[in-house]
N, C-alpha and C positions, 0 to 999 in steps of 0.2 A: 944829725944822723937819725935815721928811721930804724923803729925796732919793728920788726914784718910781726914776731909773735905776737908782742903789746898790741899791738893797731887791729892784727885778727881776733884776739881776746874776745872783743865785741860784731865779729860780722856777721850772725843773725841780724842786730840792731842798722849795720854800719851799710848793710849791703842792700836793703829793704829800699832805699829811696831808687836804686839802680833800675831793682827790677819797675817800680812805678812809672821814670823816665823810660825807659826804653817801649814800655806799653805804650808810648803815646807816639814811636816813630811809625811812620807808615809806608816805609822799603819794604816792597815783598821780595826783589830780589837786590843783591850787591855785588860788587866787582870788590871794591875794596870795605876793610871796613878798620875801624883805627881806635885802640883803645887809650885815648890818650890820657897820659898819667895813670897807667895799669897799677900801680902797686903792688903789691904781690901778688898779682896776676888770679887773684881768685874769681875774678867778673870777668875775666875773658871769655869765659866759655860764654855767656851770656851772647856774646856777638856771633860765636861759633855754632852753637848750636842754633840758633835763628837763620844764622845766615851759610850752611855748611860748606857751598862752593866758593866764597867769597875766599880772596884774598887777606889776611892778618896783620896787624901791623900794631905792634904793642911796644907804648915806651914810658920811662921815666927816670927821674931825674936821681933817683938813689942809689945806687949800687947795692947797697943792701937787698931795696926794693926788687931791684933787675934779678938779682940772685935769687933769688924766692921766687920771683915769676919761671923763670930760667927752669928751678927745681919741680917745678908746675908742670914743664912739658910747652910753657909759655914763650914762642922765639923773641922775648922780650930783647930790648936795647934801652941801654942809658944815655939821653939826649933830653937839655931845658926846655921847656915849652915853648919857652920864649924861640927856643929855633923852631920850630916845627913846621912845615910847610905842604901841605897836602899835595898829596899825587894826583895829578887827573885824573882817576879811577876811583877817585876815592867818594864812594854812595854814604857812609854810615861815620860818625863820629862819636863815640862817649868820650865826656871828659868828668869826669864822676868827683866833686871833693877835691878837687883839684885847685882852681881858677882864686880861691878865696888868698893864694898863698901869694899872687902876682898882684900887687895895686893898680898897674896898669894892664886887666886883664879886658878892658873893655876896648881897648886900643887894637889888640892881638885879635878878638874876635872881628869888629871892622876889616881888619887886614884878612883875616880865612875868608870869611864868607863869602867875598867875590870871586875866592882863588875856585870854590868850588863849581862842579858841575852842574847844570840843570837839574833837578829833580835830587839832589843830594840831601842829608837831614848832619844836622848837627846839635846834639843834646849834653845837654851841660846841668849840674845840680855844685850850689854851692851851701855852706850853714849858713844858715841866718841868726846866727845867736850868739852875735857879741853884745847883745845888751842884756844876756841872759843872768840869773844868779851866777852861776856856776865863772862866767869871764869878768864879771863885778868884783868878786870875790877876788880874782887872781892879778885885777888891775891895781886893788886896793894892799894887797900885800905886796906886789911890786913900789908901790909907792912909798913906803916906810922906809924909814933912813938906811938902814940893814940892805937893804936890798936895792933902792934905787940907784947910788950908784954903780952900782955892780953889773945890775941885769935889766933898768929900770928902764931901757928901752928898745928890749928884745923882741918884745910880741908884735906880729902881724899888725898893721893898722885895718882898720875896718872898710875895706873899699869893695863891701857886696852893696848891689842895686837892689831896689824894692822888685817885686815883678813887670810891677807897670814900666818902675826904669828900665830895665833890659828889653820890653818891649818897644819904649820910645827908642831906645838908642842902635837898636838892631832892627827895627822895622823902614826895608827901604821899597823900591817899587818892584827888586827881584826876589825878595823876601816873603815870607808869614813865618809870622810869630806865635807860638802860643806860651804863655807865661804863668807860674802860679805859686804857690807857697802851704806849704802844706807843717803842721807841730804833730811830732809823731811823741806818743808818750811813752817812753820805755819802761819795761819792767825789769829796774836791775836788780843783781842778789850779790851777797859776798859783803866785805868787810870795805869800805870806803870806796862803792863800786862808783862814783861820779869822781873821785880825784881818781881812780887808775883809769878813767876813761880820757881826762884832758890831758893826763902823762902819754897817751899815746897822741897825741895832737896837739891840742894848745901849749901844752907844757914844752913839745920839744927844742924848740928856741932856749927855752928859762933851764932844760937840763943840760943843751949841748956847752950852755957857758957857766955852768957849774963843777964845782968837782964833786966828790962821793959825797962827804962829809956837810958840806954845803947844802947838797940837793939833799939828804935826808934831814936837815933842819928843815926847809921850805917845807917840804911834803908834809913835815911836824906841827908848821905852821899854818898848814892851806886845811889840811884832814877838818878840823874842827869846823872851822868856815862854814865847807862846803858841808857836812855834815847837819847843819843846823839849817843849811838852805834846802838840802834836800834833805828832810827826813826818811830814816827810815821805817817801815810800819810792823807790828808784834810778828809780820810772819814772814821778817827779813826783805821783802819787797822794798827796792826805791822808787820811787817814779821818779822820772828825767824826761821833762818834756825840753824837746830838740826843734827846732824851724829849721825846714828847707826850703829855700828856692830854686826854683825848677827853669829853664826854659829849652824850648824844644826849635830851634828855627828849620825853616824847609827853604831851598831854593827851588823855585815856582817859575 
């Protein structure tokens, strides 16, 4: 289950790589345009105001999510990515944070790309920071007797490409690629603001198979962790440096 307020908590931070990807599409006009994996619908406008004639087309896989988009003014739908099937009309794709959650997310990309039209863009950003403190931390107290069998194989596996991968794997002769990875340094504030950041993402797996009492052990047990991994400095500042990778493909 997706919490829309947790996950917004941070969307200064969260929403920053969207607008970077989308700087590099180069649709000046669109028929369709598709926000796949909208979330709480808070980056739609992003397509809408770029693109204002275009046609809309926002989904994802939460109902939570859908709700919150919904309450946005967002004609969001709840449908897996894994169905999703572009329309011919369709010019513009965000898939924002999304793709990290599907292992076989490079298979699905193969399968769109030819569906789409001449001149069409499809831009995609996933994290690149599962070798980060912050998911070392969370692997290692999954591992301890406490908890491995329990929940000790709930997290995502790590199946994001390097840049260069995404460009080897998605560059064909109706393609261009452009690919890259950018570590953004966050300045968080608040009281264990790096665990209430992976409770709204990494953690959701390791809460949805927890009960109350359970999941406030863990938090009891991770807070400290992460806390020494990210310090915080005399004037409440955390730094949280994050990896994205980006790619932006065009059919040409």
């Amino acid at each position: 289950m997706w919490d829309p307020q947790k996950y917004l908590s941070f969307s200064d931070q969260r929403d920053r790589p969207a607008h970077d990807l989308l700087a590099r599409v180069g649709a000046i006009r669109a028929r369709r345009v598709v926000d796949l994996g909208c979330g709480a619908g808070n980056l739609t406008s992003l397509l809408t105001d770029r693109w204002p004639d275009a046609a809309v087309e926002a989904t994802d896989v939460s109902p939570e999510m859908v709700a919150a988009a919904r309450a946005r003014g967002v004609a969001a739908r709840q449908e897996d990515v894994r169905d999703w099937k572009p329309s011919p009309d369709t010019d513009v794709v965000l898939c924002n944070a999304v793709l990290q959650w599907i292992p076989e997310h490079v298979e699905l990309l193969r399968r769109w790309l030819p569906q789409l039209s001449a001149g069409a863009w499809f831009a995609f950003q996933v994290p690149g920071n599962f070798e980060s403190p912050s998911h070392m931390a969370i692997r290692e107290l999954l591992a301890e007797p406490r908890w491995h069998d329990r929940v000790g194989g709930v997290l995502r596996p790590d199946s994001v490409l390097s840049p260069i991968g995404y460009a080897d794997e998605l560059t064909d002769p109706g393609t261009e690629v452009e690919a890259w990875e950018t570590t953004y340094v966050h300045a968080l504030r608040g009281a264990d603001p790096v665990l209430e950041w992976v409770t709204g993402t990494a953690l959701r797996p390791v809460r949805a198979a927890l009960d109350d009492a359970e999941w406030a052990d863990f938090r009891a047990a991770l807070a400290p962790r992460l806390a020494a991994a990210y310090p915080q400095r005399a004037d409440g500042t955390t730094w949280f440096p994050f990896r994205r990778i980006f790619a932006v493909v065009h059919r040409s």
